[in-house]
C-alpha positions as CSV (number, residue, x, y, z in Angstrom):
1,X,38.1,45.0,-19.5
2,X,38.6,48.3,-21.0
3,X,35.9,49.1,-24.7
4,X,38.9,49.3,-26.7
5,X,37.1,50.4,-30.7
6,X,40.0,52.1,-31.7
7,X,41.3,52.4,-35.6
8,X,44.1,50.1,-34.7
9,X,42.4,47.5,-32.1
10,X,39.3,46.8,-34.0
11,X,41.8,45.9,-37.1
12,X,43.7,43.6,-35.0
13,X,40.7,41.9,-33.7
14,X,39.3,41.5,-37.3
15,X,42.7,40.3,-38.5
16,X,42.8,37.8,-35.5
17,X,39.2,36.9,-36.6
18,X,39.9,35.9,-40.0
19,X,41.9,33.8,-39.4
20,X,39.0,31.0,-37.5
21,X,36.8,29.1,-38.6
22,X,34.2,30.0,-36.7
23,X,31.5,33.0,-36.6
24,X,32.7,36.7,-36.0
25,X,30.3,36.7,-32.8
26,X,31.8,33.4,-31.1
27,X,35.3,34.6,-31.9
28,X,34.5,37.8,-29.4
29,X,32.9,35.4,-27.1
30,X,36.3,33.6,-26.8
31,X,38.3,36.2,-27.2
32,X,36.3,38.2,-24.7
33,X,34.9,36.0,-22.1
34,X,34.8,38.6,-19.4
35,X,33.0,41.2,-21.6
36,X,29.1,42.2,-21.7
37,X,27.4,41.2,-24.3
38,X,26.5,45.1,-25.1
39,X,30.2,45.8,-25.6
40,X,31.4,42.7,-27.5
41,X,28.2,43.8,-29.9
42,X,30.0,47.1,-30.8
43,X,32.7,45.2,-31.7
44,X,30.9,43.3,-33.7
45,X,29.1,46.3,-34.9
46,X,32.4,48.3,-35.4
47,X,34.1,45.3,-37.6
48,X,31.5,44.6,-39.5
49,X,31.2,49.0,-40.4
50,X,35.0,48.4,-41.3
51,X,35.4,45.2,-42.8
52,X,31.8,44.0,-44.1
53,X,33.5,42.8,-47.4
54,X,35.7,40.5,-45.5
55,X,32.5,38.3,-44.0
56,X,29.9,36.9,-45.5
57,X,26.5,35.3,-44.1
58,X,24.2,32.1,-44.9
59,X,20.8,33.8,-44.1
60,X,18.9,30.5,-43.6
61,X,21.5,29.4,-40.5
62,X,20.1,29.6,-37.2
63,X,21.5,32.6,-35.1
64,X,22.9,32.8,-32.1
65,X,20.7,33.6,-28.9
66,X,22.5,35.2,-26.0
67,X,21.0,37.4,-23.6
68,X,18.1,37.8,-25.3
69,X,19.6,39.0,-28.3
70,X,19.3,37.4,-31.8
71,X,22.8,37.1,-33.8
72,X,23.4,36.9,-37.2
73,X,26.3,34.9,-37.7
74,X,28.8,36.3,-39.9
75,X,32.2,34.1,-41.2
76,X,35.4,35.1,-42.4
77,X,35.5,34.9,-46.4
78,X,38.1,32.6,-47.4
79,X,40.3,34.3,-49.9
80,X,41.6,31.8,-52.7
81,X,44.6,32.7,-54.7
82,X,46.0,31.6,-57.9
Protein backbone atom coordinates (compact mmCIF):
# COMPACT_ATOMS: atom_id res chain seq x y z
CA UNK A 1 0.00 0.00 0.00
CA UNK A 2 0.81 3.29 -1.32
CA UNK A 3 1.76 6.42 1.88
CA UNK A 4 -1.17 8.30 0.72
CA UNK A 5 -0.87 11.93 3.40
CA UNK A 6 -2.47 13.98 1.06
CA UNK A 7 -4.79 17.22 1.96
CA UNK A 8 -7.77 15.17 0.85
CA UNK A 9 -6.91 11.43 2.09
CA UNK A 10 -5.81 12.22 5.47
CA UNK A 11 -9.39 14.23 5.88
CA UNK A 12 -11.15 11.23 4.73
CA UNK A 13 -9.33 8.98 7.01
CA UNK A 14 -10.00 11.39 10.04
CA UNK A 15 -13.66 11.69 8.91
CA UNK A 16 -13.87 7.80 8.72
CA UNK A 17 -12.22 7.85 12.18
CA UNK A 18 -14.60 9.85 13.93
CA UNK A 19 -16.96 8.15 13.45
CA UNK A 20 -15.67 4.81 15.91
CA UNK A 21 -15.52 4.28 18.98
CA UNK A 22 -12.33 3.24 19.27
CA UNK A 23 -8.66 4.97 19.49
CA UNK A 24 -7.25 6.94 16.36
CA UNK A 25 -4.24 4.38 16.47
CA UNK A 26 -6.46 0.99 16.35
CA UNK A 27 -8.66 2.63 13.69
CA UNK A 28 -5.38 2.72 11.29
CA UNK A 29 -4.56 -0.70 12.46
CA UNK A 30 -7.87 -1.91 11.04
CA UNK A 31 -8.04 0.21 8.44
CA UNK A 32 -4.48 -0.53 7.50
CA UNK A 33 -3.63 -4.01 8.38
CA UNK A 34 -1.02 -4.47 5.67
CA UNK A 35 0.83 -1.12 6.60
CA UNK A 36 4.16 -0.63 8.72
CA UNK A 37 3.83 0.56 11.73
CA UNK A 38 6.27 3.70 10.63
CA UNK A 39 3.79 4.73 8.02
CA UNK A 40 0.35 4.22 9.85
CA UNK A 41 2.38 6.61 12.66
CA UNK A 42 2.53 9.52 10.06
CA UNK A 43 -0.88 9.12 9.66
CA UNK A 44 -1.46 9.31 12.98
CA UNK A 45 0.97 12.07 13.17
CA UNK A 46 -0.42 13.92 10.08
CA UNK A 47 -4.23 13.74 11.63
CA UNK A 48 -3.52 14.56 14.76
CA UNK A 49 -1.27 18.12 13.01
CA UNK A 50 -4.71 18.65 11.20
CA UNK A 51 -7.37 17.69 13.46
CA UNK A 52 -5.87 17.75 17.13
CA UNK A 53 -9.17 19.62 18.35
CA UNK A 54 -11.26 16.81 17.08
CA UNK A 55 -9.50 14.05 19.74
CA UNK A 56 -8.94 14.14 22.96
CA UNK A 57 -6.87 11.88 25.42
CA UNK A 58 -7.18 10.29 29.10
CA UNK A 59 -3.42 10.59 30.09
CA UNK A 60 -3.69 8.03 32.87
CA UNK A 61 -4.89 5.00 30.23
CA UNK A 62 -2.43 2.60 29.39
CA UNK A 63 -0.96 2.98 25.78
CA UNK A 64 -0.61 0.92 23.21
CA UNK A 65 2.65 -1.12 22.65
CA UNK A 66 3.41 -2.26 19.15
CA UNK A 67 6.69 -2.78 17.72
CA UNK A 68 8.34 -1.32 20.36
CA UNK A 69 6.66 1.78 20.17
CA UNK A 70 4.66 3.42 23.01
CA UNK A 71 1.00 4.96 21.83
CA UNK A 72 -0.84 7.47 23.18
CA UNK A 73 -4.25 6.70 22.53
CA UNK A 74 -6.26 9.44 21.24
CA UNK A 75 -10.44 9.16 20.76
CA UNK A 76 -12.74 10.91 18.60
CA UNK A 77 -14.56 13.94 20.66
CA UNK A 78 -18.11 13.33 20.70
CA UNK A 79 -19.78 16.48 19.54
CA UNK A 80 -23.25 17.06 21.36
CA UNK A 81 -25.84 19.35 19.85
CA UNK A 82 -28.70 21.12 21.06
Amino acid sequence: MKLDLSEENIKRVHEKCKNQDEDLYMFLKKEFPDMDIEERLKYLATILNDYLEDYEFDEKAPRHKDEGYSIVKFYPKRHITK
